[in-house]
The first five atom37 places (N, CA, C, CB, O) and aatype in JSON, in Angstrom:
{
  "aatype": [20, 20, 20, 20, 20, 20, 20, 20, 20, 20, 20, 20, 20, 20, 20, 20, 20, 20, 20, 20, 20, 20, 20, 20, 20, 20, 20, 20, 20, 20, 20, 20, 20, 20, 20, 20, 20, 20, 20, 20, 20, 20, 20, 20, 20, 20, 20, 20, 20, 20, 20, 20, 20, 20, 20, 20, 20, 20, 20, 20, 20, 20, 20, 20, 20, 20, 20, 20, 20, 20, 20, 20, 20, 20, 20, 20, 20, 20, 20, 20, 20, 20, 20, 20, 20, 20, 20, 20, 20, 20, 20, 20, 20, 20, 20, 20, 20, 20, 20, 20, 20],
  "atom_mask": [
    [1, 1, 1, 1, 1],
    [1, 1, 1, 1, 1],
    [1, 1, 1, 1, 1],
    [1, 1, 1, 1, 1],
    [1, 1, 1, 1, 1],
    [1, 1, 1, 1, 1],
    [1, 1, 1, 1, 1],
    [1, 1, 1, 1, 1],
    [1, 1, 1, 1, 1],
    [1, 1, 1, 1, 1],
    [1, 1, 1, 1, 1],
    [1, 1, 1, 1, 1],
    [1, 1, 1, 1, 1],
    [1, 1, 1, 1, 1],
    [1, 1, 1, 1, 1],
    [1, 1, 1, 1, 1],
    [1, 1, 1, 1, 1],
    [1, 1, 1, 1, 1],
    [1, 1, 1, 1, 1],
    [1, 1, 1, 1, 1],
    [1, 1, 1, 1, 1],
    [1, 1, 1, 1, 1],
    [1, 1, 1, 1, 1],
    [1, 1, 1, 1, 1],
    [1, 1, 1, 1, 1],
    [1, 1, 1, 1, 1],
    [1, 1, 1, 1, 1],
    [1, 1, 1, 1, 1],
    [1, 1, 1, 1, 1],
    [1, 1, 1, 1, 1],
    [1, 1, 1, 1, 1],
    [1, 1, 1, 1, 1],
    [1, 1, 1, 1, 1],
    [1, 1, 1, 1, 1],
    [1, 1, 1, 1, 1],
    [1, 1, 1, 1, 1],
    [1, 1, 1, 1, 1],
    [1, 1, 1, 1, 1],
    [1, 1, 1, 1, 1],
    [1, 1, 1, 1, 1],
    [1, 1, 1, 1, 1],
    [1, 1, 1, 1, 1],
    [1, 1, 1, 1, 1],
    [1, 1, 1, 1, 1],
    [1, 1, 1, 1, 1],
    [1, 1, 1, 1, 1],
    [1, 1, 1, 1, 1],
    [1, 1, 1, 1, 1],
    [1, 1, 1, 1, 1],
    [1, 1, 1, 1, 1],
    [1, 1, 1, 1, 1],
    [1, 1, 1, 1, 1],
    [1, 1, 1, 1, 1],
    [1, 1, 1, 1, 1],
    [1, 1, 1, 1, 1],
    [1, 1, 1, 1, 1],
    [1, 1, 1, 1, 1],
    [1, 1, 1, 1, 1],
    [1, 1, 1, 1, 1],
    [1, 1, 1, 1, 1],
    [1, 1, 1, 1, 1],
    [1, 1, 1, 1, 1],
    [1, 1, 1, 1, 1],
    [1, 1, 1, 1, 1],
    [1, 1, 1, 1, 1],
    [1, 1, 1, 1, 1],
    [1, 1, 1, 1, 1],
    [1, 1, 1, 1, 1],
    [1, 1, 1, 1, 1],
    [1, 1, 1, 1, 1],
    [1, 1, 1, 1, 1],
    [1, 1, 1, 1, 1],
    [1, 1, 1, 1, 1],
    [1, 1, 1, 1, 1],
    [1, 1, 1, 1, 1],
    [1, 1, 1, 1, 1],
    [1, 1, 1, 1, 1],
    [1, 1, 1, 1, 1],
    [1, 1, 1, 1, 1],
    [1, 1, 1, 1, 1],
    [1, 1, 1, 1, 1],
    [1, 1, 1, 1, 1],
    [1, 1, 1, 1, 1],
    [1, 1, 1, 1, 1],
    [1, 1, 1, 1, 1],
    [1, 1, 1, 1, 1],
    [1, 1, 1, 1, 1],
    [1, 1, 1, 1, 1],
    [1, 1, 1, 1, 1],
    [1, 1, 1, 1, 1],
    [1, 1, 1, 1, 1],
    [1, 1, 1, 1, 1],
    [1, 1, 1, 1, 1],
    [1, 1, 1, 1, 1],
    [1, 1, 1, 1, 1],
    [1, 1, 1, 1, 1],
    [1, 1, 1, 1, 1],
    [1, 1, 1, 1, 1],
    [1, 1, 1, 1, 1],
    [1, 1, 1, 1, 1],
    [1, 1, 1, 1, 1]
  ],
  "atom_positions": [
    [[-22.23, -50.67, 122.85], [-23.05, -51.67, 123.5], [-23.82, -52.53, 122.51], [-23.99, -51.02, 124.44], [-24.18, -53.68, 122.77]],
    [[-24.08, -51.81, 121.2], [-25.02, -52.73, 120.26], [-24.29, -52.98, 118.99], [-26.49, -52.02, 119.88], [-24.14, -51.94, 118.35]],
    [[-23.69, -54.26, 118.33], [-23.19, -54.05, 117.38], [-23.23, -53.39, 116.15], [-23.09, -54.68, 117.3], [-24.2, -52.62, 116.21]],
    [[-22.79, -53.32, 115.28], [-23.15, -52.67, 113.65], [-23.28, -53.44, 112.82], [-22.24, -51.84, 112.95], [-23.6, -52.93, 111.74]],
    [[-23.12, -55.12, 112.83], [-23.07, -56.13, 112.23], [-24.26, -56.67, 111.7], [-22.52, -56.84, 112.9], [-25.28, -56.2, 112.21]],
    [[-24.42, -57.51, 110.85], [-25.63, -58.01, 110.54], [-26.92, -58.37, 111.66], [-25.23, -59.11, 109.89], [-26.5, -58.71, 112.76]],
    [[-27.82, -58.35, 111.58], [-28.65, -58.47, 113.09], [-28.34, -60.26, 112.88], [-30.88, -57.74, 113.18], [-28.51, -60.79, 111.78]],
    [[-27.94, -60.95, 113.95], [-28.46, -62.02, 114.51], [-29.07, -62.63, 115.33], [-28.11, -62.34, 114.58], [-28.74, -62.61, 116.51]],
    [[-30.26, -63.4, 114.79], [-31.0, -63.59, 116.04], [-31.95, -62.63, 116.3], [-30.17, -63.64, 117.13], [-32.38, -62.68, 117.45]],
    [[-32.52, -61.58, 115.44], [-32.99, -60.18, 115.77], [-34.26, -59.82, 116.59], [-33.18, -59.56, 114.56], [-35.18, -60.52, 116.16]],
    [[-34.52, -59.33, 117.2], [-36.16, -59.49, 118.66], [-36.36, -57.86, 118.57], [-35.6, -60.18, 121.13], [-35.41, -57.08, 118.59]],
    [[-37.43, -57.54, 118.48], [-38.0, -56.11, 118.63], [-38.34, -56.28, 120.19], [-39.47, -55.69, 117.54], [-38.62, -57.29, 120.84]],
    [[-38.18, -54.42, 120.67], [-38.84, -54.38, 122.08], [-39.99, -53.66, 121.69], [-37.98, -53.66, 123.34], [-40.53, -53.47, 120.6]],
    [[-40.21, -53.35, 122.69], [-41.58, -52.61, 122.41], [-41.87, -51.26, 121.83], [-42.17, -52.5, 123.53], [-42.95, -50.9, 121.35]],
    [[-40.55, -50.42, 121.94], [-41.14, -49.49, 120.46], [-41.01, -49.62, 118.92], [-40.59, -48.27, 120.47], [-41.31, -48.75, 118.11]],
    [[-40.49, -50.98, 118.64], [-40.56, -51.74, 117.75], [-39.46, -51.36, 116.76], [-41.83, -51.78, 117.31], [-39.59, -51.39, 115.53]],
    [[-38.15, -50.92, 117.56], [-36.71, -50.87, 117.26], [-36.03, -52.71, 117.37], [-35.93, -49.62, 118.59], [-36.38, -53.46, 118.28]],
    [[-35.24, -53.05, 116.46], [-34.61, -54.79, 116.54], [-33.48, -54.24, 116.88], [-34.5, -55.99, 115.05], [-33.03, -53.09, 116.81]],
    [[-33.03, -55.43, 117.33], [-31.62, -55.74, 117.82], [-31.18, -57.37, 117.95], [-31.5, -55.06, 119.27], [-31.97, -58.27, 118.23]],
    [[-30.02, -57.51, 117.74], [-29.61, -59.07, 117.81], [-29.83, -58.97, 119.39], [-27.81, -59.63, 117.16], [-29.73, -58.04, 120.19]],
    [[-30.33, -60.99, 119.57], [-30.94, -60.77, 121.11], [-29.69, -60.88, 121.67], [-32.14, -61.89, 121.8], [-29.64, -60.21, 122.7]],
    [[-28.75, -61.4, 121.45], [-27.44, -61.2, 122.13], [-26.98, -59.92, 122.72], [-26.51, -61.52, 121.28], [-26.48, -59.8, 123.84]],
    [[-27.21, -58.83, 121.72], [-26.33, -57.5, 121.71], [-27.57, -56.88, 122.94], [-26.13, -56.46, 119.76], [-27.25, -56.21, 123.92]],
    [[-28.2, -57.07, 122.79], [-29.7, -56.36, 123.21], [-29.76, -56.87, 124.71], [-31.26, -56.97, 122.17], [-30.12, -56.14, 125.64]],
    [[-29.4, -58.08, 124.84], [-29.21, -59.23, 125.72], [-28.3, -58.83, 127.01], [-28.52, -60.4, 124.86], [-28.62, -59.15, 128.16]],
    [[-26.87, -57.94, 126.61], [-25.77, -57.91, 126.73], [-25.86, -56.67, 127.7], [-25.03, -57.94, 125.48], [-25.49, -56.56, 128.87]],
    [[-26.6, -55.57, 126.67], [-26.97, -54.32, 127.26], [-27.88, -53.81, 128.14], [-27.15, -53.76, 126.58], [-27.95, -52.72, 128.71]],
    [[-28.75, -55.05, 128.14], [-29.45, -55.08, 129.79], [-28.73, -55.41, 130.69], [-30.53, -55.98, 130.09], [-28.74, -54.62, 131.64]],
    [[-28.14, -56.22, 130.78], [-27.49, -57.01, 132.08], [-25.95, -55.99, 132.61], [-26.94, -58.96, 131.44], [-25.4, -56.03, 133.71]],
    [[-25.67, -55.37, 131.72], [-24.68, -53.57, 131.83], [-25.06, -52.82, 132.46], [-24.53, -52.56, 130.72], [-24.47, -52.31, 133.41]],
    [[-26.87, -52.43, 131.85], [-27.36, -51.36, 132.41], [-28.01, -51.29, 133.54], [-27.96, -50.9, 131.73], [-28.61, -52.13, 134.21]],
    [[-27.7, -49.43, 133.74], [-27.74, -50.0, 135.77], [-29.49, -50.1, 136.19], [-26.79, -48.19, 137.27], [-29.97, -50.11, 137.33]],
    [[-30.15, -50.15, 135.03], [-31.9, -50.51, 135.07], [-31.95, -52.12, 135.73], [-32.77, -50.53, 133.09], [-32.94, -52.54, 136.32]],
    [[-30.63, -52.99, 135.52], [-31.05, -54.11, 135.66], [-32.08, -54.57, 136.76], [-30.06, -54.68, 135.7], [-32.96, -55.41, 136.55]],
    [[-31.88, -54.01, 137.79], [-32.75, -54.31, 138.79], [-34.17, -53.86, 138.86], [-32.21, -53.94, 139.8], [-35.13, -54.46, 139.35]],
    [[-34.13, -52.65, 138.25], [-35.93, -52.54, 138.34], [-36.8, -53.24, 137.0], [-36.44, -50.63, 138.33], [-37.99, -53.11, 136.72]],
    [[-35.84, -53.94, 136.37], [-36.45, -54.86, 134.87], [-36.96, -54.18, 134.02], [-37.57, -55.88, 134.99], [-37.52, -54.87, 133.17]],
    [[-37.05, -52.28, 133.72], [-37.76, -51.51, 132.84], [-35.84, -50.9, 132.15], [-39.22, -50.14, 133.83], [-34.88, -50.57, 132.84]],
    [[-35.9, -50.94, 131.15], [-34.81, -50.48, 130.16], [-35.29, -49.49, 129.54], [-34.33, -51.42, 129.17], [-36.47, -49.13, 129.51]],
    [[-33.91, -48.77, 128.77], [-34.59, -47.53, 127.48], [-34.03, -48.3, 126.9], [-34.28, -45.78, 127.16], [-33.25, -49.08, 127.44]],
    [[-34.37, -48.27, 125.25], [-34.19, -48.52, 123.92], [-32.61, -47.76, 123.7], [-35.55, -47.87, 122.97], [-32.38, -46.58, 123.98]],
    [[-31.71, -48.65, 123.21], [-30.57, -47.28, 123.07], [-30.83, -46.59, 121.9], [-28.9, -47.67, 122.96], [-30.07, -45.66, 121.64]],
    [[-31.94, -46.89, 120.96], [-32.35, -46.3, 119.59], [-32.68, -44.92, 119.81], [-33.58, -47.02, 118.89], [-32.15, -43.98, 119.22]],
    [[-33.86, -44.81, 120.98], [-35.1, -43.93, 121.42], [-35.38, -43.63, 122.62], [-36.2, -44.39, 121.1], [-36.17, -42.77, 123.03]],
    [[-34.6, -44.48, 123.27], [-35.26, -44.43, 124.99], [-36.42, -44.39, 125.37], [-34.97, -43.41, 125.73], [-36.75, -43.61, 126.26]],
    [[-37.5, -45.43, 124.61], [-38.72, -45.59, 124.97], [-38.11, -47.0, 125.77], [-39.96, -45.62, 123.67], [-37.26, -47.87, 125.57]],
    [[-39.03, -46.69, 126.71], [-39.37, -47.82, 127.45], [-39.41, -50.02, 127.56], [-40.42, -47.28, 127.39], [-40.24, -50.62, 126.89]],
    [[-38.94, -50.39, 127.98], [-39.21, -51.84, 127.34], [-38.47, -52.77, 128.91], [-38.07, -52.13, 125.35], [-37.64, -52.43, 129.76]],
    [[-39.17, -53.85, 128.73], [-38.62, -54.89, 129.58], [-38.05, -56.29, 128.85], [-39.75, -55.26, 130.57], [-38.17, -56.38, 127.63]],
    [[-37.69, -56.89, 129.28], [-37.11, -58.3, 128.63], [-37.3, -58.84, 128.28], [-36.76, -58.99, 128.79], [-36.66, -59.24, 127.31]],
    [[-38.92, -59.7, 128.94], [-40.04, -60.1, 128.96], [-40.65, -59.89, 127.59], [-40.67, -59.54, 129.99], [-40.96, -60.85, 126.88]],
    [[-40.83, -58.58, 127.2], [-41.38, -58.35, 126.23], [-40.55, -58.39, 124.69], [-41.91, -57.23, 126.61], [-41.12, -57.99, 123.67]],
    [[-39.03, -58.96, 124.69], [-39.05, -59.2, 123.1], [-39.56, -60.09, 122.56], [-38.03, -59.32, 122.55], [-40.21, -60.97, 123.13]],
    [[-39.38, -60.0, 121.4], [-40.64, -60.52, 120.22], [-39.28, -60.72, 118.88], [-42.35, -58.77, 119.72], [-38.54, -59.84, 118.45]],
    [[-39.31, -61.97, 118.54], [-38.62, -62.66, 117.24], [-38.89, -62.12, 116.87], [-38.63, -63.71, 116.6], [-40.04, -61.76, 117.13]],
    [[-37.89, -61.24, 115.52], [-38.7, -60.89, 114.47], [-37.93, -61.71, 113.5], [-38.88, -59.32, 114.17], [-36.72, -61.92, 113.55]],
    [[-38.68, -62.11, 112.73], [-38.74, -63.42, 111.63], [-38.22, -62.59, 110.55], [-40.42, -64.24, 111.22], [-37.07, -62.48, 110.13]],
    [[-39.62, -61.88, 110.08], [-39.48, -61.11, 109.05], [-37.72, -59.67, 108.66], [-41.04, -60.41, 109.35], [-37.23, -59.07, 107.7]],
    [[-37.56, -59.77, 109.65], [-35.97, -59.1, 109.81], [-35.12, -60.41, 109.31], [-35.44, -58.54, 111.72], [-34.33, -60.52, 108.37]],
    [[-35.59, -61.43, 110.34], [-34.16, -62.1, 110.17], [-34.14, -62.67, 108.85], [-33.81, -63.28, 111.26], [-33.02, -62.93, 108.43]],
    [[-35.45, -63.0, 107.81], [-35.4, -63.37, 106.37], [-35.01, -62.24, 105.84], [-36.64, -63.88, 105.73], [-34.27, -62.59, 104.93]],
    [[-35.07, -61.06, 105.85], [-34.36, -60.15, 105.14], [-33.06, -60.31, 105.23], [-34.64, -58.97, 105.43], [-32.35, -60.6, 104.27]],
    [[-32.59, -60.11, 106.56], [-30.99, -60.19, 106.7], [-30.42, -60.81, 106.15], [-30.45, -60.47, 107.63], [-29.52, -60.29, 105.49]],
    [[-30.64, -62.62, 106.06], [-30.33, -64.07, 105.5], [-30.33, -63.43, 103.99], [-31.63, -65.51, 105.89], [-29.17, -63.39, 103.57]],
    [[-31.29, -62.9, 103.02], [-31.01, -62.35, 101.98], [-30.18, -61.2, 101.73], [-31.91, -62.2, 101.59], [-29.55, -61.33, 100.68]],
    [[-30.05, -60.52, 102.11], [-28.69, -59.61, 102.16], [-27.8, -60.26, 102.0], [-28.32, -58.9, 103.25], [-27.26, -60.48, 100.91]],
    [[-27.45, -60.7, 103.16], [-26.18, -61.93, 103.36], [-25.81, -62.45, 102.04], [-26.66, -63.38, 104.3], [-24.78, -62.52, 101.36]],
    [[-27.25, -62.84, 101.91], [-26.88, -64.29, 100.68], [-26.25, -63.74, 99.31], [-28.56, -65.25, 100.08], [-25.42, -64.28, 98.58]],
    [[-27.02, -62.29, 99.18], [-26.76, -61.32, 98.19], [-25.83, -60.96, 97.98], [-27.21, -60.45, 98.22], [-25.56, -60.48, 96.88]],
    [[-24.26, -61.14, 99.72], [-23.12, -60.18, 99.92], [-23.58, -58.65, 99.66], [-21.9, -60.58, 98.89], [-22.71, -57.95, 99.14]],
    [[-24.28, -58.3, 99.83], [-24.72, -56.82, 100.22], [-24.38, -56.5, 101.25], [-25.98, -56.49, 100.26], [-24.3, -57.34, 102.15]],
    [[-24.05, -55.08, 101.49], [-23.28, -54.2, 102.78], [-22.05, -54.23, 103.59], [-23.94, -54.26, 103.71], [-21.81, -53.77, 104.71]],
    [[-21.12, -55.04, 102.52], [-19.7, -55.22, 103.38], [-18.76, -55.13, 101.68], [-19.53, -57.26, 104.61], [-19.16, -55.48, 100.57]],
    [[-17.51, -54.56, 102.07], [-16.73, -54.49, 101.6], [-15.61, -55.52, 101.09], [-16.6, -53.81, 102.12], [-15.82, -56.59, 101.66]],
    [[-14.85, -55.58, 100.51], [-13.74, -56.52, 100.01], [-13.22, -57.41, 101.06], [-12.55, -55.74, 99.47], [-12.96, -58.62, 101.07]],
    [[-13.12, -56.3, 102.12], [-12.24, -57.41, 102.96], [-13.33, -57.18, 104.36], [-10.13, -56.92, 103.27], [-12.73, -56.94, 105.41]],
    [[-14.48, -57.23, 104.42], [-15.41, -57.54, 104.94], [-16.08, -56.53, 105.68], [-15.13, -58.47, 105.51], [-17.1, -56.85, 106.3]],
    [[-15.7, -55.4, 105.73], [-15.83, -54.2, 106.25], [-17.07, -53.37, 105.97], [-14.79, -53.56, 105.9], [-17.37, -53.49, 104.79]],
    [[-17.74, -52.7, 106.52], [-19.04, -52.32, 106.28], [-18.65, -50.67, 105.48], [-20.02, -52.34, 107.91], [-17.84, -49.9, 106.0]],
    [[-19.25, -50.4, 104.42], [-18.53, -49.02, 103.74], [-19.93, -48.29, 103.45], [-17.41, -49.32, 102.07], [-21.02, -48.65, 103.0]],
    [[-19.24, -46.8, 104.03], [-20.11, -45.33, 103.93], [-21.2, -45.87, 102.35], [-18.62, -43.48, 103.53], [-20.64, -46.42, 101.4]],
    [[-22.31, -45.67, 102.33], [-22.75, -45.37, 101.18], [-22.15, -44.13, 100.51], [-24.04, -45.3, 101.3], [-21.88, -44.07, 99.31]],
    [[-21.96, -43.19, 101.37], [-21.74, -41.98, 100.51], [-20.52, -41.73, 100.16], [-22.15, -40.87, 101.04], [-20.22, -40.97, 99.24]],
    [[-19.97, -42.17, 100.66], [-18.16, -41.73, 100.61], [-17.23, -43.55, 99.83], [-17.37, -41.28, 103.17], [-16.26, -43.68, 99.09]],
    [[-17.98, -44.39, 100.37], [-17.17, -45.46, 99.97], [-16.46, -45.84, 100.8], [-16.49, -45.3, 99.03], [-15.96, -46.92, 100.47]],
    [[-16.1, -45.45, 101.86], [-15.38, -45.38, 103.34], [-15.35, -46.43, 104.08], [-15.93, -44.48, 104.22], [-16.23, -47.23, 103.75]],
    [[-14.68, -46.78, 104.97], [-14.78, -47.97, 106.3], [-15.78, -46.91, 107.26], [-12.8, -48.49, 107.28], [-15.48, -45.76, 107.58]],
    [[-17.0, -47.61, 107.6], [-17.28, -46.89, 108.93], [-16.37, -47.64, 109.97], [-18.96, -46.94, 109.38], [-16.12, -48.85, 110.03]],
    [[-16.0, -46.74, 110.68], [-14.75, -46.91, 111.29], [-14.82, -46.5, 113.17], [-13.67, -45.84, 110.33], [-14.02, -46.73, 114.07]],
    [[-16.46, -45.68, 113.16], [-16.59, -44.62, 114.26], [-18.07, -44.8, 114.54], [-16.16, -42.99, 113.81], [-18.73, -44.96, 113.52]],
    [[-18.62, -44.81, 115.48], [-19.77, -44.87, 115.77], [-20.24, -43.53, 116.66], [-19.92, -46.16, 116.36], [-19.59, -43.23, 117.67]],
    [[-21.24, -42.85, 116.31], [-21.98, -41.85, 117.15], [-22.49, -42.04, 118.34], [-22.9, -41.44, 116.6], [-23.68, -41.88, 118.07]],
    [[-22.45, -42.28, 119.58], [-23.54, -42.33, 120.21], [-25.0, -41.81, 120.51], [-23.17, -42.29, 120.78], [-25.99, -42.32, 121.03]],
    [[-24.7, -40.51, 119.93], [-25.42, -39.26, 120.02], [-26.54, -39.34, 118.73], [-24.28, -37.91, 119.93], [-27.68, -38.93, 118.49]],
    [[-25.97, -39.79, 118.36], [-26.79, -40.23, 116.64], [-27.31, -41.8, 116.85], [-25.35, -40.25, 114.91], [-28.49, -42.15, 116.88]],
    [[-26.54, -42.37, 116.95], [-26.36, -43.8, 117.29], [-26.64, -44.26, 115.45], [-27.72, -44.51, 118.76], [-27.62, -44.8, 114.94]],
    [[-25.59, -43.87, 114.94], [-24.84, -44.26, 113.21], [-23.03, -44.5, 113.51], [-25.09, -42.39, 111.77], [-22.04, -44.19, 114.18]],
    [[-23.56, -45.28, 112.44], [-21.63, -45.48, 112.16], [-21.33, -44.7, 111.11], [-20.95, -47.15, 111.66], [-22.11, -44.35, 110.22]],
    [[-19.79, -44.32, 111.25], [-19.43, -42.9, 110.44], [-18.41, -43.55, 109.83], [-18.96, -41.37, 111.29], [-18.17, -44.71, 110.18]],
    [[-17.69, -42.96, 108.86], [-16.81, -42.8, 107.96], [-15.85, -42.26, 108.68], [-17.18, -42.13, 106.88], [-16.22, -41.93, 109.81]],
    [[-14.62, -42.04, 108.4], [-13.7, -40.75, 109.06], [-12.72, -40.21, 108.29], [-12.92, -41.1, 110.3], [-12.04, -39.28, 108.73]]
  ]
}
């Protein structure tokens, strides 16, 4: 439901987890909360409404430097394990990390 990609666009909710507002965007209007307007975080499952994201600036100038840096993607554009050197390839839900395999 939330990408692994660079954040774009990035908005904190209220336990002050980011997400691109798209992805974040995407996963309200899925989830079957839509109607009572209160969501969980898929980070934490604290609490949050829609209403309440908040730009975060300071993310998205970090990100833009990463970027600019080519930091966190691989040769052929792929995001790779720090530890292994790997394609994360697999995502946890349970963890909510991307894995290696």
């Amino acid at each position: 439901p939330v990408c692994l990609d660079f954040l774009q666009k990035p908005v904190s909710v209220d336990c002050g987890h980011s997400f691109c507002f798209r992805c974040i965007s995407e996963f309200c209007e899925k989830s079957d909360s839509a109607q009572s307007g209160l969501y969980a975080c898929p980070q934490c499952r604290g609490p949050f409404r829609l209403e309440s994201f908040r730009p975060n600036r300071q993310l998205a100038s970090l990100v833009d430097s990463v970027r600019q840096l080519g930091l966190g993607a691989g040769p052929s554009g792929a995001r790779l394990c720090v530890r292994h050197g790997e394609e994360l390839s697999r995502f946890c839900e349970e963890d909510q990390e991307a894995l290696c395999w």
